[in-house]
N, C-alpha and C positions, 0 to 999 in steps of 0.2 A: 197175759191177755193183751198187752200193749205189742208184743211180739206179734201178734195177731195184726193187729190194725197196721205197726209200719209196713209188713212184708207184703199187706194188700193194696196199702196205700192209692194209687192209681186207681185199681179195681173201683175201692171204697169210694173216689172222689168223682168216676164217672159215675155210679149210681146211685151214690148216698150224699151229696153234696148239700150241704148247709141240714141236714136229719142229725138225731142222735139215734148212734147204734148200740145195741145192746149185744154186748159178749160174755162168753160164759163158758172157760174150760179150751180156748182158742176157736170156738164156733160163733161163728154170727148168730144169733137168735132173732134178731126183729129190727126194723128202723122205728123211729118217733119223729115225729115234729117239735116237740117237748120233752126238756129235762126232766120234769117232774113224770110224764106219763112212761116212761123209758123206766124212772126207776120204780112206781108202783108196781110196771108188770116184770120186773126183777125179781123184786120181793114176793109175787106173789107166786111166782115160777118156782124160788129157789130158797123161797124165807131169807130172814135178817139176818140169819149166820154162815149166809154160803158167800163166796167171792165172786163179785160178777164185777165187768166193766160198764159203766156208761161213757161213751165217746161222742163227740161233735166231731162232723168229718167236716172240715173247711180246709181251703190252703194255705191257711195260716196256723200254724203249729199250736195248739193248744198249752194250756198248764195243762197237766195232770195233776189232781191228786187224790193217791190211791191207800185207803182204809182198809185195812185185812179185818173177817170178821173172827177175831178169836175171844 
């Protein structure tokens, strides 16, 4: 998923700048203005036990850190 966001990177930072994105499977799914609202419609898309990304696209390199749901 994170493969996803660097190879768009550009793309992502003219259109989604300062948003969080929601990925899922290397597909963009949606932008948010909010962490929390990003991952409630995660969860409600995909349930607790599926793998999805939430990202901040900023030009500043984020942490990641990514929970697998097993």
């Amino acid at each position: 998923m994170l493969k996803y966001v660097n190879q768009n990177k550009d793309k992502l930072l003219s259109m989604y700048r300062n948003k969080y994105i929601l990925v899922q499977n290397g597909e963009l799914i949606n932008s948010f203005d909010k962490y929390e609202t990003a991952t409630k419609e995660g969860i409600k898309l995909f349930g607790f036990d599926a793998d999805f990304l939430i990202q901040y696209i900023t030009d500043i390199e984020p942490t990641n850190i990514i929970i697998a749901a097993n």
